[in-house]
Backbone bond lengths (Angstrom), bond angles and torsions (degrees), N, CA, C in turn:
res aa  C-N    CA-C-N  psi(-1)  N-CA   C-N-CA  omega(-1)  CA-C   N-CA-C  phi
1 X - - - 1.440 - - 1.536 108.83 -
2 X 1.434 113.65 135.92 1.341 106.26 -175.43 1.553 108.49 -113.64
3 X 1.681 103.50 136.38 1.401 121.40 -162.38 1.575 94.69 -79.35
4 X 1.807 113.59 164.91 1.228 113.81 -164.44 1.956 120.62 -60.09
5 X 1.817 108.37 -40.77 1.352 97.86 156.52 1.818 130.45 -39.51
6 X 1.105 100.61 -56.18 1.846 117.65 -175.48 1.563 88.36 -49.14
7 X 1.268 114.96 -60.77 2.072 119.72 -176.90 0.769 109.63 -53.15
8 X 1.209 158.80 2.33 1.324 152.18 -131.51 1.397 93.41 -163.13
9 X 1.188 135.37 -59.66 1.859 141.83 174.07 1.964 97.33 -62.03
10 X 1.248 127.32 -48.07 0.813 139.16 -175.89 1.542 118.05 -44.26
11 X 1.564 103.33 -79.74 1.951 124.30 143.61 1.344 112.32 -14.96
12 X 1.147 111.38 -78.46 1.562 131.11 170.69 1.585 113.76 -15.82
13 X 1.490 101.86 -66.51 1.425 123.54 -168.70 1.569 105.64 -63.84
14 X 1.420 103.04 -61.51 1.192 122.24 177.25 1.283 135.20 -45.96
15 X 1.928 106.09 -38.03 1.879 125.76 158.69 1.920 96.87 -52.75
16 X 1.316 106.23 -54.81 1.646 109.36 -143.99 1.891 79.27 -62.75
17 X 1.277 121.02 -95.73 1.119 123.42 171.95 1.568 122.96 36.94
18 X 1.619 87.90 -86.24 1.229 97.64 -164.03 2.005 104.68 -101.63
19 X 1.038 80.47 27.61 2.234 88.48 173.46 1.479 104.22 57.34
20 X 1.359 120.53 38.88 1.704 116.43 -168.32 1.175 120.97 46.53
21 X 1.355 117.57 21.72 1.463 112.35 177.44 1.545 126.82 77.85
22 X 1.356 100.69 22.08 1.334 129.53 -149.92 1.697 88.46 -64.56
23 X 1.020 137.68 -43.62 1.386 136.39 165.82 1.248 141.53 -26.53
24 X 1.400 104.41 -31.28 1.627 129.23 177.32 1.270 112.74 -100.25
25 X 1.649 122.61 -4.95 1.311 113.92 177.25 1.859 92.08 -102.04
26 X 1.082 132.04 -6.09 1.593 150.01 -140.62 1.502 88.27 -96.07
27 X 1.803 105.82 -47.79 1.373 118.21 -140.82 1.646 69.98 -99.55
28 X 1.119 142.50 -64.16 1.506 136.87 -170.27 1.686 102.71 -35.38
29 X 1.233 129.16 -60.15 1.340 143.12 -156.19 1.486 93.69 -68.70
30 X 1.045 119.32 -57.66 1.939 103.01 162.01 1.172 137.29 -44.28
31 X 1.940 90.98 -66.24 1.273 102.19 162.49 2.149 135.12 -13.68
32 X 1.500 80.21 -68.11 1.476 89.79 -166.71 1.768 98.07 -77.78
33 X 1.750 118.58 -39.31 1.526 91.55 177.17 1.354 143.58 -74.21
34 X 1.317 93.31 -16.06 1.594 94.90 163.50 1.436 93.35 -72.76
35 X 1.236 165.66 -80.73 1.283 128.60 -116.81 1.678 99.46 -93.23
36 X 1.342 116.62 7.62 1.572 121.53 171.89 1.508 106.47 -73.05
37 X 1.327 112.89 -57.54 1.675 129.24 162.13 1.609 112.06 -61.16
38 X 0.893 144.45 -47.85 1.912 127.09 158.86 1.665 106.11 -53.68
39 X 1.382 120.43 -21.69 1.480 86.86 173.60 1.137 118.19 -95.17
40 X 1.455 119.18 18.59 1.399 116.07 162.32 1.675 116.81 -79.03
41 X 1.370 120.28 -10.42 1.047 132.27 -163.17 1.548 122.23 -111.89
42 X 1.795 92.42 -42.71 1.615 97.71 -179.92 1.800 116.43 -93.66
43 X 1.041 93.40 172.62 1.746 82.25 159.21 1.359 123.13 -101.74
44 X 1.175 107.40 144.58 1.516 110.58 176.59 1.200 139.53 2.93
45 X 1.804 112.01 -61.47 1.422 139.12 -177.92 1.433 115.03 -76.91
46 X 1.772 132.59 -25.73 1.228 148.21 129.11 1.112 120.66 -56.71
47 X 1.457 139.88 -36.85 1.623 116.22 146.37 0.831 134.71 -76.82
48 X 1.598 124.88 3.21 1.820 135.66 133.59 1.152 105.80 -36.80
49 X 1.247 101.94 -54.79 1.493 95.95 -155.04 1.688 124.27 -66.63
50 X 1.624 83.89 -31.16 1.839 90.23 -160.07 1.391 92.32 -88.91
51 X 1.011 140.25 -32.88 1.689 156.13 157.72 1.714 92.75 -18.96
52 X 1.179 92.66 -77.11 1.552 101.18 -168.64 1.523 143.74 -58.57
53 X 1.872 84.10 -28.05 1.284 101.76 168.96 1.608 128.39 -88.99
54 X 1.215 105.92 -15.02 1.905 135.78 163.07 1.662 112.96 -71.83
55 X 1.675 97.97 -48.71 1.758 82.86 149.91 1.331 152.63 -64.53
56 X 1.564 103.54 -24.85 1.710 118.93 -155.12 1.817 78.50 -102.15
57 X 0.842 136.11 -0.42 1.468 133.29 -177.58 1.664 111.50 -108.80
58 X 1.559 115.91 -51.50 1.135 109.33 -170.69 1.637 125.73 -61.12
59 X 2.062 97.97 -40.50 1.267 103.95 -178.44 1.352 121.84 -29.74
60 X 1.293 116.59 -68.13 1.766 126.03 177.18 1.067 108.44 -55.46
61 X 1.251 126.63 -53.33 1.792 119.32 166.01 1.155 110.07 -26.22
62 X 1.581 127.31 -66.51 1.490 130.96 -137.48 2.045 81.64 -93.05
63 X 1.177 117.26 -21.36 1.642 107.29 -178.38 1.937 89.63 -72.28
64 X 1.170 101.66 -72.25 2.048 93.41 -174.27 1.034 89.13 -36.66
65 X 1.455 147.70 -87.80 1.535 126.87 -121.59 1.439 104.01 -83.26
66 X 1.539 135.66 -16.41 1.438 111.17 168.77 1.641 117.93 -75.98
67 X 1.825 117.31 -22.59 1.160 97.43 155.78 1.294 133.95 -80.51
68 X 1.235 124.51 8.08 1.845 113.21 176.73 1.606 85.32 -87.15
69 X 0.960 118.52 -30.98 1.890 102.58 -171.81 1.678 94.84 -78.79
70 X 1.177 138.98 -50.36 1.041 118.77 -175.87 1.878 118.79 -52.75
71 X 1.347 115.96 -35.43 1.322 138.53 168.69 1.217 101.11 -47.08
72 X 1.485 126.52 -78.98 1.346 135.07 -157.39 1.519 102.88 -79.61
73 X 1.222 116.98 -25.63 1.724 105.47 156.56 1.880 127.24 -67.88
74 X 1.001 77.02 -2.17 1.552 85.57 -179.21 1.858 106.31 60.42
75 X 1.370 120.40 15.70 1.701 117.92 165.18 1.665 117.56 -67.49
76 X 1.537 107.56 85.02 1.732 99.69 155.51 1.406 124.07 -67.69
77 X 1.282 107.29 44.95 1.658 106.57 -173.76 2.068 101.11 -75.90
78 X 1.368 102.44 144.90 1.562 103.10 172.78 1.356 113.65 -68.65
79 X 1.609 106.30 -23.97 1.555 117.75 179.39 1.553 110.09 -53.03
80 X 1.318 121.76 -45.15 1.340 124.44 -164.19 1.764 102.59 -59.76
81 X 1.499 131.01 -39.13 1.391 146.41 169.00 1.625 101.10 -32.86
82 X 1.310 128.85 -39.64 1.343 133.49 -155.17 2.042 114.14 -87.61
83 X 1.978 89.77 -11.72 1.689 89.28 173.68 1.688 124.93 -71.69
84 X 1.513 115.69 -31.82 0.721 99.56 172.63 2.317 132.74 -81.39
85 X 1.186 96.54 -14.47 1.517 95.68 -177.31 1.977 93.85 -77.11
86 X 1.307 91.10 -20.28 2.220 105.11 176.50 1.354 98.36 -48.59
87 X 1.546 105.29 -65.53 1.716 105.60 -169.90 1.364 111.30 -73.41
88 X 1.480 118.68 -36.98 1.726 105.13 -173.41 1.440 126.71 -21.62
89 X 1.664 110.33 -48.58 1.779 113.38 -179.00 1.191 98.05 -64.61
90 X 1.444 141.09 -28.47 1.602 138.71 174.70 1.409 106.39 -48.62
91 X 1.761 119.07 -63.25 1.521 114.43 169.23 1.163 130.09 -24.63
92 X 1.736 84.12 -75.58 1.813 103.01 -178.50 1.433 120.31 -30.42
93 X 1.391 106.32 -55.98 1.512 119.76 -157.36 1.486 101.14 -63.20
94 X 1.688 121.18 -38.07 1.262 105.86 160.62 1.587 143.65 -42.58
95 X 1.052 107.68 -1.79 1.579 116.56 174.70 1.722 104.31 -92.59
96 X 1.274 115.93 -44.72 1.164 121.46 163.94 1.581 120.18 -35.78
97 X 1.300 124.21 -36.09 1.542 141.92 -139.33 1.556 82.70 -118.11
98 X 1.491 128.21 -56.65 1.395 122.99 177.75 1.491 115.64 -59.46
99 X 1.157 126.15 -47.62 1.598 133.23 161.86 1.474 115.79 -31.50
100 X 1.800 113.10 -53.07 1.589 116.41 -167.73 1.757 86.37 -71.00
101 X 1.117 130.36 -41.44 1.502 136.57 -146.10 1.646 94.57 -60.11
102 X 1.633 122.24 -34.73 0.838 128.29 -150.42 1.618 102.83 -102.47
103 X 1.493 101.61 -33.51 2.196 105.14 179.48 1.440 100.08 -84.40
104 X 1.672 110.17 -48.50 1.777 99.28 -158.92 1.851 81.13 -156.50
105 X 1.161 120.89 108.33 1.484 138.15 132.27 1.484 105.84 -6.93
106 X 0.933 123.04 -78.92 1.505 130.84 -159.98 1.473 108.35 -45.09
107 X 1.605 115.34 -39.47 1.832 116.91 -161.10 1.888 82.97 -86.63
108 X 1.210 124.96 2.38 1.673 98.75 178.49 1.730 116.30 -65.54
109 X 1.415 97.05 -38.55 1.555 103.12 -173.42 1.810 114.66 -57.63
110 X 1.747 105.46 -36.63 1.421 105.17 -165.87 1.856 94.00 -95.53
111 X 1.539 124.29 -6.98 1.615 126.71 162.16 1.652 103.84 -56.81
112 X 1.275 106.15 -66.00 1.717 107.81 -169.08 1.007 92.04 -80.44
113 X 1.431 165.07 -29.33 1.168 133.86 172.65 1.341 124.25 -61.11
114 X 1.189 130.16 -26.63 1.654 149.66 146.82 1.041 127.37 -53.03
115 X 1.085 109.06 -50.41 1.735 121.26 167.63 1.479 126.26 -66.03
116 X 1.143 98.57 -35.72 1.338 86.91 -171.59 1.657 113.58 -113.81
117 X 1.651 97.29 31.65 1.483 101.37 153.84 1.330 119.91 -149.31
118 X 1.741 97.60 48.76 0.987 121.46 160.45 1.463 128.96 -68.31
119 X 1.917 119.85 -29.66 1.095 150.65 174.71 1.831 101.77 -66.08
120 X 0.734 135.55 -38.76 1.634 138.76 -161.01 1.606 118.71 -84.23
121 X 1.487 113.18 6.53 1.527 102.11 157.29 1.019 107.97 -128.46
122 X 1.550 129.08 31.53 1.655 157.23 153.50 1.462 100.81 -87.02
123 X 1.038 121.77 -38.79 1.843 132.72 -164.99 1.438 83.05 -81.71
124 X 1.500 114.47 -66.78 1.548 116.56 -154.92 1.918 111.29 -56.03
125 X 1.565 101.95 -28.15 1.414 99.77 -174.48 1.442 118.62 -93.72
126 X 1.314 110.88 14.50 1.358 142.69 175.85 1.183 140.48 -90.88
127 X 1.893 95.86 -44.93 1.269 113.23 153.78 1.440 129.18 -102.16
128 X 1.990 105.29 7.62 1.538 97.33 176.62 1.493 117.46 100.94
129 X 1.570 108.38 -15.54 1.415 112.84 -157.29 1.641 101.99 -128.59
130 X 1.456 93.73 138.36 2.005 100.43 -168.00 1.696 90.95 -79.67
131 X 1.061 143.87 -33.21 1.305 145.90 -160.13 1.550 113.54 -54.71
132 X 1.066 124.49 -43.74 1.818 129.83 141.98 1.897 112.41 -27.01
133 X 0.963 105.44 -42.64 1.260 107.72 -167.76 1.538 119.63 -103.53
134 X 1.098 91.85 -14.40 1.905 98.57 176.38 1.718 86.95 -100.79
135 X 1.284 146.04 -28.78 1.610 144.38 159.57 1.436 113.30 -39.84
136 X 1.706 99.89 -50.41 1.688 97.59 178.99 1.460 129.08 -85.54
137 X 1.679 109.94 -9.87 1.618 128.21 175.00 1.637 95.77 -58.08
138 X 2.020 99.49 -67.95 1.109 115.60 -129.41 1.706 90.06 -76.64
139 X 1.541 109.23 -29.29 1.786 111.00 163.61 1.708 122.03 -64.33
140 X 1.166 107.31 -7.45 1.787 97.82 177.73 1.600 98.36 -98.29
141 X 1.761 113.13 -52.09 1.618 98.81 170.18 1.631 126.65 -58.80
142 X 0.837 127.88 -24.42 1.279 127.06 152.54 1.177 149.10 -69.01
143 X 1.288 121.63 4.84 1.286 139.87 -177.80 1.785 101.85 -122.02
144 X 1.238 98.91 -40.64 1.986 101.71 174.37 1.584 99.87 -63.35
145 X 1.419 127.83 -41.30 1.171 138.11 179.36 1.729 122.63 -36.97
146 X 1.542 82.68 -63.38 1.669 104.99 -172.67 1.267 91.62 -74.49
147 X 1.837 134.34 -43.45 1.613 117.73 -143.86 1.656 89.89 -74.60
148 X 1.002 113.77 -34.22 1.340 111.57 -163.97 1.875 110.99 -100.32
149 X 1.139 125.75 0.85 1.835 128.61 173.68 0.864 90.03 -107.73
150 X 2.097 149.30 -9.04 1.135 102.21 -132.76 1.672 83.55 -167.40
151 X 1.713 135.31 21.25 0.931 138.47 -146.92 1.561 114.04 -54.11
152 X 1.437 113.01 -66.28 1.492 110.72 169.10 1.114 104.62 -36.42
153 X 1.573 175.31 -14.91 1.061 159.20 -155.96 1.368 116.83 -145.28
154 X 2.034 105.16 35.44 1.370 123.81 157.02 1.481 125.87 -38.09
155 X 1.533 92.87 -64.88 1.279 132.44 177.11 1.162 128.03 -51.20
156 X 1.258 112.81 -40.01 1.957 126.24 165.95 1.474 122.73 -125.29
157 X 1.169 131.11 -55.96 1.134 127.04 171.00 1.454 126.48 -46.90
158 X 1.599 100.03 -45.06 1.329 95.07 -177.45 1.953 106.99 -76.62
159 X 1.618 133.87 -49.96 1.107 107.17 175.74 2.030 112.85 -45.31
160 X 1.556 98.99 -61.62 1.567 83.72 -165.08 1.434 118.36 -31.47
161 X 1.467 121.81 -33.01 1.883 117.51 -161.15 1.736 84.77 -83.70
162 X 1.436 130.85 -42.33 2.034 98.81 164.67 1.111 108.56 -29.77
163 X 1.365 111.31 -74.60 1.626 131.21 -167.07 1.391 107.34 -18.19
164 X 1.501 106.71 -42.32 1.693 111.14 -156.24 1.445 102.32 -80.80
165 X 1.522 92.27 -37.64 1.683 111.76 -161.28 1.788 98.89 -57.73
166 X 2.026 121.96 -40.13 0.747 118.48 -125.30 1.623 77.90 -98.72
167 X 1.704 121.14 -25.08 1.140 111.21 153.03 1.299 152.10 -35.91
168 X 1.092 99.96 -35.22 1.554 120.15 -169.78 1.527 106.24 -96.95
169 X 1.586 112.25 -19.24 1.143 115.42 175.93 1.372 117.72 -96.05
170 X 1.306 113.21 16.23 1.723 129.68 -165.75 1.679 98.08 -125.58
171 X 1.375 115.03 -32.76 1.512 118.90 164.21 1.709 116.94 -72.06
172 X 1.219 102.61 -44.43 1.578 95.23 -175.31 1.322 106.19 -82.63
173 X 1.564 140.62 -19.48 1.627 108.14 160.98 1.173 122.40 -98.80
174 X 1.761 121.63 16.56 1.323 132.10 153.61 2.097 96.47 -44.79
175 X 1.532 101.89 -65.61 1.485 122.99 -151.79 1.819 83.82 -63.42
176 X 0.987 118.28 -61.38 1.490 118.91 -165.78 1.298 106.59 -50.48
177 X 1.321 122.74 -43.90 1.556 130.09 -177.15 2.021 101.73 -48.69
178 X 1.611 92.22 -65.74 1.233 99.17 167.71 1.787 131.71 -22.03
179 X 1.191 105.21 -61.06 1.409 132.74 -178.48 1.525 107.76 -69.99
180 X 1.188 108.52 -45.87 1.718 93.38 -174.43 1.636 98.96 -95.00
181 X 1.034 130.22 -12.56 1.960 119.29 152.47 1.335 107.00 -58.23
């Protein structure tokens, strides 16, 4: 069992390592702008759809591919054990997102936007770093913001400003990575 110093060197090691996971905010920042830009194109009930089906697919994706990097990094950290119970509320919340799909279209965009960064102050306390967690604050007030100032622009505005968010959240643990090497 490792005492809070050892947790703390451990975290440490484990942030630098693996670039904070800088990958999943990489894959978010796409993620969400393309489907900001398809909703200029599709309708609503087709960017339900593809929304939903890009979620219920990626989760397990993004679980395999952080363990082959943890694998091929050669990290036996115990920390790495903690991604998947991380993403579970990511799953879950998809039922949430299938439910709105089915009363009112419109709450799917601000469901998965909630949901599925529900996982990120599990990541953040994992890797040591509050920046996970000010990502998922500053992503729930911002999405209640837009769904509701800004309704026509469920569909695009509100993914693209993730998009932005997920940018900015892919630059600052670039810099942090930096800093704690």
């Amino acid at each position: 069992m490792l005492n809070q110093d050892q947790l703390a060197v451990e975290r440490q090691r484990f942030y630098v390592q693996t670039r904070g996971a800088v990958y999943f905010p990489i894959t978010g920042t796409l993620f969400w702008t393309a489907l900001g830009i398809a909703g200029f194109f599709l309708s609503p009930r087709t960017w339900c759809v593809l929304v939903l089906s890009m979620a219920a697919l990626s989760t397990p994706v993004a679980i395999y591919l952080f363990n082959k990097l943890v694998a091929q990094l050669e990290l036996k950290s115990p920390l790495a054990t903690l991604i998947l119970p991380a993403l579970l509320p990511v799953a879950l919340s998809l039922g949430l997102a299938i439910a709105a799909f089915q009363s009112d279209p419109s709450l799917v965009p601000l469901a998965l936007v909630i949901g599925l960064a529900s996982h990120w102050p599990a990541v953040g306390w994992m890797f040591g770093t509050k920046i996970y967690s000010v990502h998922a604050v500053v992503r729930v007030v911002l999405a209640i913001v837009i769904w509701f100032l800004w309704p026509e622009a469920r569909f695009t505005a509100l993914p693209i400003a993730i998009g932005i968010l997920y940018a900015i959240t892919s630059l600052w643990l670039l810099h942090e990575v930096r800093q704690r090497r």
